[in-house]
C-alpha positions as CSV (number, residue, x, y, z in Angstrom):
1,X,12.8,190.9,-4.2
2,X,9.4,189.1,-3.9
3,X,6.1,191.5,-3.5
4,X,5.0,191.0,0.0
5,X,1.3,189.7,-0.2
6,X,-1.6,191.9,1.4
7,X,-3.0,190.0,4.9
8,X,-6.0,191.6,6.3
9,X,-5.9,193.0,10.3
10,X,-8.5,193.0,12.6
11,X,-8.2,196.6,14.3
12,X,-10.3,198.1,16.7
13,X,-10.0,202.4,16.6
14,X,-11.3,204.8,19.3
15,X,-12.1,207.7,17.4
16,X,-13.1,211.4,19.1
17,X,-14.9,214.0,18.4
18,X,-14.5,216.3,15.2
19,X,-16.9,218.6,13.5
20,X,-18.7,216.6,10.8
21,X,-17.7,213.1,11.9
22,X,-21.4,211.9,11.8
23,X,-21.4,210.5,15.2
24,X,-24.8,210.3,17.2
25,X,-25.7,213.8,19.1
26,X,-24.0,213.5,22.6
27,X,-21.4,210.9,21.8
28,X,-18.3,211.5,23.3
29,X,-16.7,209.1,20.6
30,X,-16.4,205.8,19.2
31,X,-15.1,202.4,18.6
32,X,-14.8,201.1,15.3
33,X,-14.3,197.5,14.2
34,X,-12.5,197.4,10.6
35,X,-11.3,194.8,8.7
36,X,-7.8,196.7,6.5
37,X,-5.6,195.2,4.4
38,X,-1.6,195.6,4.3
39,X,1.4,193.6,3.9
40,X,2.0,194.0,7.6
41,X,0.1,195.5,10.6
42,X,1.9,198.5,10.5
43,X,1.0,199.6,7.2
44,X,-2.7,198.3,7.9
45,X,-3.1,200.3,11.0
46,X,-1.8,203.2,8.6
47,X,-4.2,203.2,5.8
48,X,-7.2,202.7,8.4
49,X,-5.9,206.0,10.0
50,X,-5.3,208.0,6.9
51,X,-9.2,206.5,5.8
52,X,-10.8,207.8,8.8
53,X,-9.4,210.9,8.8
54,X,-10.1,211.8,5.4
55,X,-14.0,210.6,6.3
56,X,-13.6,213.4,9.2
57,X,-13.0,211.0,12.2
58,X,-10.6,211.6,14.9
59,X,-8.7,208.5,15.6
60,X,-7.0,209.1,19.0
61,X,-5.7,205.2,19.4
62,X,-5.8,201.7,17.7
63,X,-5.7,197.9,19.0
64,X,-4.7,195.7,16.4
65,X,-5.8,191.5,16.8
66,X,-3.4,190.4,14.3
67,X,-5.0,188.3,11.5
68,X,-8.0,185.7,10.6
69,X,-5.3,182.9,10.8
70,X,-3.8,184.7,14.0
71,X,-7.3,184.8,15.9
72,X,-7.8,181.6,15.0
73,X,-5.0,179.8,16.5
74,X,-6.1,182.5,19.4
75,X,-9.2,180.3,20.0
76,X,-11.6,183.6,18.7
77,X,-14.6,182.1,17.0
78,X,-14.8,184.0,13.7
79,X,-18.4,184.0,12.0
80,X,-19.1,183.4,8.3
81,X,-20.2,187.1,8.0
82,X,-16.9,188.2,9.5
83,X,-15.3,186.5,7.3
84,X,-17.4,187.5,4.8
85,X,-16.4,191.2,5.4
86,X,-12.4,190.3,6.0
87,X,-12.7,188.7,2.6
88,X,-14.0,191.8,0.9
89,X,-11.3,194.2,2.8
90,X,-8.7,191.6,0.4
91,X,-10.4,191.4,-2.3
92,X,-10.9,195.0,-2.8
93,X,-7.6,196.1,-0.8
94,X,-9.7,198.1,1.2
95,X,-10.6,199.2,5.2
96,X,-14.1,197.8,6.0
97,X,-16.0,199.4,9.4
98,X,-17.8,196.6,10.6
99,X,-19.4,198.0,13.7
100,X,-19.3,201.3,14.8
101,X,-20.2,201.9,19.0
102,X,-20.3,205.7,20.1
103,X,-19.2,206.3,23.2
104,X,-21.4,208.6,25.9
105,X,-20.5,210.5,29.0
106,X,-21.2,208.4,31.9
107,X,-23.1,211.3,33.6
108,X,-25.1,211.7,30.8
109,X,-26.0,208.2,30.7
110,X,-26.8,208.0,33.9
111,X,-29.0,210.9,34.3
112,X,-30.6,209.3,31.5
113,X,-31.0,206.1,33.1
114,X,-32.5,208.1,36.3
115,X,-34.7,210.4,34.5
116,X,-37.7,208.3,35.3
117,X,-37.6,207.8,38.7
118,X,-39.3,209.4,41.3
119,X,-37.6,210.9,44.4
């Protein structure tokens, strides 16, 4: 049997609200951008899961975008930091948030929006 080698996966994970899970006051959630490493998608989208948990996130749902050579022959232009960051999920057989993007209540934001408006 020949060991499977580790690929790293583009995922994007909406994450929801739990007690300590640092997000901004008055998000409703989150999207994260991470970079994990696996021998298939499956058992990428797996350790990302397990990793956010134990960092007291709430994933409710994840979008994988396959791999680097994957979005490439997908046309996606991939930046030298990117690939910086997909490098360093192999290298150190890891899960790397790249972006984080907390979600608000529309409401909210647009009462926000409004608040300086005169009627």
């Amino acid at each position: 049997m020949t060991k499977r080698t580790q690929q790293i996966f583009t995922l994007l994970v909406e994450v929801g609200r739990s007690a300590d899970d640092g997000l901004p006051k008055g998000a409703t959630g989150a999207a994260l951008m991470c970079y994990a490493s696996g021998v298939d998608e499956a058992e990428a989208v797996r350790e990302t899961v397990a990793i956010l948990k134990q960092a007291d996130l709430s994933p409710l749902d994840v979008s994988g975008y396959g791999t680097l050579e994957e979005r490439l022959a997908e046309g996606h232009d991939i930046p030298d930091e990117e690939r910086a960051l997909m490098q360093r999920a192999l290298d150190e057989n890891s899960v790397i948030v790249a972006q984080m993007t907390p979600f608000f209540d529309d409401d909210q934001a647009a009462n926000d929006s409004h608040s300086d408006r005169t009627s």
